[in-house]
C-alpha positions as a printed NumPy array, in Angstrom:
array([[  2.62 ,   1.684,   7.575],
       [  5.542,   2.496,   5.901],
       [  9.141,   1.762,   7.041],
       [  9.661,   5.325,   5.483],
       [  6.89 ,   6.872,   8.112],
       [  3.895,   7.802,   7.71 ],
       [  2.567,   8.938,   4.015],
       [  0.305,  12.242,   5.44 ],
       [  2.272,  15.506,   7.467],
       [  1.297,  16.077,  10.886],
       [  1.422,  19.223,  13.012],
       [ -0.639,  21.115,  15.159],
       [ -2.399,  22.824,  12.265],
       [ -3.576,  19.776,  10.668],
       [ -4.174,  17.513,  13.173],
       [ -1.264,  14.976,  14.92 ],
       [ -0.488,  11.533,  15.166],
       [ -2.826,   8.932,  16.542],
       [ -0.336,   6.103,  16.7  ],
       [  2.424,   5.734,  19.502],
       [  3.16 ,   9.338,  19.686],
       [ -0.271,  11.451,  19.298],
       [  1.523,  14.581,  19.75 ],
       [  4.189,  13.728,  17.84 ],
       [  5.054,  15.971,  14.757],
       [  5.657,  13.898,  11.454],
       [  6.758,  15.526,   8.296],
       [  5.229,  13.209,   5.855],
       [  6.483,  11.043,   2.563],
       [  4.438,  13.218,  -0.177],
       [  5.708,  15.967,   1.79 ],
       [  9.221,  15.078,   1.646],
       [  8.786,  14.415,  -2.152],
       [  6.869,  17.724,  -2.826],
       [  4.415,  15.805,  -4.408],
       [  0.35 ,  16.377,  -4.095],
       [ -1.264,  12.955,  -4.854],
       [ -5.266,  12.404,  -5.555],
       [ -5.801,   9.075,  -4.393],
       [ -4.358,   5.487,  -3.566],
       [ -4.762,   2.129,  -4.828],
       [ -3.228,  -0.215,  -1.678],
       [ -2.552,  -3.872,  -2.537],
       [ -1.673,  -6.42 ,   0.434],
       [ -3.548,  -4.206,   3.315],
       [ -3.381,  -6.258,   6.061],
       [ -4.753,  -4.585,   8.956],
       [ -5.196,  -1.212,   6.84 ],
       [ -3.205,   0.95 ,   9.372],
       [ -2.787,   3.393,   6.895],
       [ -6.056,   4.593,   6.821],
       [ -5.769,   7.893,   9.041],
       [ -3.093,   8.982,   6.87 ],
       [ -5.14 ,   8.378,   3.802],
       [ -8.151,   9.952,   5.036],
       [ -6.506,  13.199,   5.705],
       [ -4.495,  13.086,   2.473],
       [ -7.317,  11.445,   0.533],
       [-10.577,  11.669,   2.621],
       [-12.202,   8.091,   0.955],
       [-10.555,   8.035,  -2.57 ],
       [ -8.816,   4.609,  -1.217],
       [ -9.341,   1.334,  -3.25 ],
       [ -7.927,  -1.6  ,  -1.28 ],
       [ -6.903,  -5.093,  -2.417],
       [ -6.207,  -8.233,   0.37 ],
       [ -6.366, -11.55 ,  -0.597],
       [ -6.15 , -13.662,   2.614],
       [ -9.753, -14.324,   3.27 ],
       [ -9.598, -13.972,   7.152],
       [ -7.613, -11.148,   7.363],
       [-10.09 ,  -9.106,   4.459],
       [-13.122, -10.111,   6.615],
       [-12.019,  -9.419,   9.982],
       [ -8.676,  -6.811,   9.447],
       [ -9.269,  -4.668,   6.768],
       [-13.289,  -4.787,   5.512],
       [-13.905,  -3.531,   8.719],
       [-11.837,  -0.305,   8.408],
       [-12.649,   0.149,   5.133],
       [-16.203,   0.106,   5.652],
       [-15.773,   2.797,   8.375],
       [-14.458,   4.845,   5.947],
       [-16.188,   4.36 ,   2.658],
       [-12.779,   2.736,   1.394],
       [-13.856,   0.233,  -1.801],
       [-12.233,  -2.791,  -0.919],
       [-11.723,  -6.326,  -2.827],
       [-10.344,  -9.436,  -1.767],
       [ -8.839, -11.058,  -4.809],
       [ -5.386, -13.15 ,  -5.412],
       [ -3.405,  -9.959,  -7.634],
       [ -0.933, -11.383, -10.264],
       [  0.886, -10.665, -13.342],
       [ -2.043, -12.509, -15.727],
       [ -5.906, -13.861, -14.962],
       [ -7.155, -17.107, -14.216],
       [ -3.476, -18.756, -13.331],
       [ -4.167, -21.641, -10.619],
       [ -1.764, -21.006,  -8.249],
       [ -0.822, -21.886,  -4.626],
       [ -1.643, -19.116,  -2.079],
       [  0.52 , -19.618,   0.915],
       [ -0.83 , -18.403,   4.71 ],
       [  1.684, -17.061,   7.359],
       [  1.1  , -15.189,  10.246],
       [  2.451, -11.709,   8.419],
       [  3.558, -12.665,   5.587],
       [  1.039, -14.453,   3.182],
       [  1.644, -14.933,  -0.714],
       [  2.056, -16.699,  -3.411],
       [  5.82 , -17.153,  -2.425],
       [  7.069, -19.756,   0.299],
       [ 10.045, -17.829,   1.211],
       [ 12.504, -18.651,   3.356],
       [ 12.373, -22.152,   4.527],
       [ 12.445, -20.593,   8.09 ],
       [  9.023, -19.659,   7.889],
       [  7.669, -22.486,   7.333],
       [  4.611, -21.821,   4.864],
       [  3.562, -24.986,   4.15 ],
       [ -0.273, -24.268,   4.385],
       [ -2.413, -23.399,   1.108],
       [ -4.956, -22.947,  -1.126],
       [ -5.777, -23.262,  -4.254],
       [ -6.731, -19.541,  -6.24 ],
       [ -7.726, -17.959,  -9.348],
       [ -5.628, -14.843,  -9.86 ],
       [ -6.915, -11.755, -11.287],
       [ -4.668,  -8.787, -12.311],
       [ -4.687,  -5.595, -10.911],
       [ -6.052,  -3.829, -13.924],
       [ -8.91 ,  -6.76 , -13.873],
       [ -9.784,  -5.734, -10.648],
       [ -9.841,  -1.922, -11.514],
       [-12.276,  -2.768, -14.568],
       [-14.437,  -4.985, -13.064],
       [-15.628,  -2.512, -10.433],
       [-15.604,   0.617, -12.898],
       [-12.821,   2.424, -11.248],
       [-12.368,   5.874, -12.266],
       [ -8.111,   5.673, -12.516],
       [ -8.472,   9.471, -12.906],
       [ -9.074,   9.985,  -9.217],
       [ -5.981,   7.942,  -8.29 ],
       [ -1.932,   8.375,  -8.786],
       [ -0.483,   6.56 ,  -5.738],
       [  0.041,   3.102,  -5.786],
       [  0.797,   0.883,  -2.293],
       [  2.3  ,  -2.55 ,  -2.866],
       [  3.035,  -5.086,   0.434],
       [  2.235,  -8.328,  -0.889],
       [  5.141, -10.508,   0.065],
       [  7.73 , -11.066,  -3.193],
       [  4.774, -10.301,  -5.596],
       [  5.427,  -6.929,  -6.01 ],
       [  6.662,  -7.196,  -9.652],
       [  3.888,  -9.702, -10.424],
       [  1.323,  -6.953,  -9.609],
       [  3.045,  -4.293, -11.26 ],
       [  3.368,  -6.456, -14.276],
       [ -0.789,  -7.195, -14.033],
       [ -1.263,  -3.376, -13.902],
       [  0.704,  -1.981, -16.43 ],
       [ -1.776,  -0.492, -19.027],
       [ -2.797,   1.892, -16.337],
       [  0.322,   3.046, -14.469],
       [  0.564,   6.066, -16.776],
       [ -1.921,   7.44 , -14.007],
       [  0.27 ,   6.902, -11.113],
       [  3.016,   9.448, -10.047],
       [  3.896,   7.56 ,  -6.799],
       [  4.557,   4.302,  -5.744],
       [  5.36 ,   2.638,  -2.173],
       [  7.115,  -0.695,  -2.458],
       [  8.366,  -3.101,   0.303],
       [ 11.157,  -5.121,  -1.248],
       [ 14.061,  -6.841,  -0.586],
       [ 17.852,  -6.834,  -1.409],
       [ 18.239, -11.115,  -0.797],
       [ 14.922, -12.232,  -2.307],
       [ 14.091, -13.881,   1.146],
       [ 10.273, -14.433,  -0.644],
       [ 11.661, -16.453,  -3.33 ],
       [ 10.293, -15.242,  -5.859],
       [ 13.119, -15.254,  -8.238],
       [ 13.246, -11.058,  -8.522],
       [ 15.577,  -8.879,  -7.13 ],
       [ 15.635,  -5.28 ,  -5.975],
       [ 17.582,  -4.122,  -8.779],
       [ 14.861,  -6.023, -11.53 ],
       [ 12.236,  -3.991, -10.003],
       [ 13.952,  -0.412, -10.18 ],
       [ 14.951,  -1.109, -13.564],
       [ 11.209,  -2.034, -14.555],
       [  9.971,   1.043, -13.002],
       [ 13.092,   3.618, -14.405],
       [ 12.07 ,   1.899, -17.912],
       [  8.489,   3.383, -17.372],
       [  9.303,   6.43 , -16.067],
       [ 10.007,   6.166, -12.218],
       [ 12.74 ,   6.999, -10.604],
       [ 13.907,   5.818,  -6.978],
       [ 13.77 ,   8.501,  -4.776],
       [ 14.022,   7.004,  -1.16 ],
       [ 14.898,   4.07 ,   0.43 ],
       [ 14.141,   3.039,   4.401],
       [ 17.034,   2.474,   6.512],
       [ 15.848,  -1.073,   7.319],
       [ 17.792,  -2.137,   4.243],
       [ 20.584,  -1.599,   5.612],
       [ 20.1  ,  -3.847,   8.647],
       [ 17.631,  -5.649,   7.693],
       [ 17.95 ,  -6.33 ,   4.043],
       [ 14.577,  -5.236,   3.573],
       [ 12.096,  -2.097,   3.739],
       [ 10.111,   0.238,   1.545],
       [ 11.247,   2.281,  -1.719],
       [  9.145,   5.022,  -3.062],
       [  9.585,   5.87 ,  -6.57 ],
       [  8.481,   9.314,  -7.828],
       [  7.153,   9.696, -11.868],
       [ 10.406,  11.908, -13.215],
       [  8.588,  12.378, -16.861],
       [  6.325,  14.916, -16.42 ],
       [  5.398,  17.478, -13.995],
       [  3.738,  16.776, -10.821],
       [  2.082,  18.639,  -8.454],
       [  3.159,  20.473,  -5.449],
       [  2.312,  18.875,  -1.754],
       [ -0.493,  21.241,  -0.606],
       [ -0.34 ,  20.874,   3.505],
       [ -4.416,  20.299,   4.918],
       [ -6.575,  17.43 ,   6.233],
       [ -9.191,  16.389,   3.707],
       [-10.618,  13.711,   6.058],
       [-11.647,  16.797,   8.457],
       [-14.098,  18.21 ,   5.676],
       [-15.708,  14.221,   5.608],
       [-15.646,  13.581,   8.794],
       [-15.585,  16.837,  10.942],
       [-12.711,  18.192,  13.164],
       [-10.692,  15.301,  15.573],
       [-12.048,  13.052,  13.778],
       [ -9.17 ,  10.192,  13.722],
       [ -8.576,  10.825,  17.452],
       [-12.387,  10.091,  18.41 ],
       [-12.064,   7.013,  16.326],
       [ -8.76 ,   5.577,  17.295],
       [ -9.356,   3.325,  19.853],
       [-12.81 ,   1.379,  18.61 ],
       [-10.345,   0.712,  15.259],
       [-10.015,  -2.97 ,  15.059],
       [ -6.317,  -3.507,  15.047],
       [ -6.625,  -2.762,  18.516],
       [ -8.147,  -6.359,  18.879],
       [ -4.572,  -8.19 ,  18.092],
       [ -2.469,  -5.708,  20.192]])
């Protein structure tokens, strides 16, 4: 989940919360931003948490990338395939076929060591793909999605890099980055709003954790064209049927590693 909150609105209209706070009422991200979005491409999933905010923003227009193996098979394929989500595990980088070291950490596996701290000393040895590779390969319609989710540990710019000839579909994009480079991967905050004002993007919030934490999540909004307005409703309820997310929250499998 975001440091920002939670990407979908809830209220009593809609349906609520299902996390710590089920009753709680959340005015979401695209809400904030007054921005409508189609669909979401999520790199570096994890658990997928997200996904009862991206069924009712989304319903299952969700393509999701995770490339440590164990966490894929027994984290996020499982919610996915719940769902209907298409989901990949592949090593996402700025070019194909590099050989490259994949590090494994308890939450924070990459192809970065980071801080010495941590203590990532464990690895294997992958075959990147880029993200647009990935998006060809399994004849993904980029028409049906214009948010992109990036949590992959210091690679951020790699993957934005690897996806380039199609971010002229995206309008959104959710980045956790850093202001000290504690991932090590040799590119700053300021590189990556730069790259993304260059193409169009501008920075439109920022979590508070950066300010304690020297990290967090940015979402940058498309400022070059016309986008449309957030449209308040839960699409997951016309897939799914009414309470659907609370009738499914506790057999999710993140419950598992509580």
């Amino acid at each position: 989940m975001s440091m920002l909150g939670p990407y979908a609105s809830w209220n009593k209209e809609t349906g609520y919360a299902v996390w710590d706070n089920p009753t709680a009422e959340y005015t979401g991200i695209f809400e904030r931003i007054n921005v409508q979005p189609k669909g979401v491409i999520h790199v570096g999933l994890w658990d997928f948490i997200e996904y009862g905010c991206y069924t009712k923003l989304f319903g299952n227009k969700v393509v999701g990338v995770e490339a440590n193996p164990n966490i894929y098979q027994n984290m996020a394929k499982p919610v996915a395939d719940k769902w209907g989500f298409k989901i990949f595990n592949e090593f996402v980088y700025r070019e194909d076929d590099c050989v490259k070291n994949f590090y494994f950490a308890e939450h924070g596996s990459s192809f970065y060591q980071g801080l010495p701290e941590w203590n990532k000393v464990n690895s294997i040895k992958v075959k990147t793909k880029t993200l647009a590779t990935v998006i060809e390969e399994n004849n993904i319609d980029m028409n049906e999605y214009d948010f992109l989710n990036i949590d992959v540990e210091g690679a951020e710019l790699d993957v934005l890099i690897g996806f380039e000839k199609y971010l002229d579909y995206i309008n959104v994009i959710d980045l956790e980055t850093t202001l000290d480079d504690r991932h090590k991967s040799g590119v700053s905050h300021e590189e990556i709003v730069q790259w993304l004002e260059e193409r169009g993007f501008e920075l439109r919030e920022m979590s508070p954790s950066y300010r304690t934490e020297m990290w967090g999540d940015s979402v940058f909004v498309r400022g070059d064209r016309e986008l449309p307005p957030f449209r308040d409703g839960n699409v997951g309820t016309e897939l799914f049927g009414e309470e659907y997310l609370e009738k499914n929250w506790d057999t999710y499998p993140f419950n598992k590693w509580k």
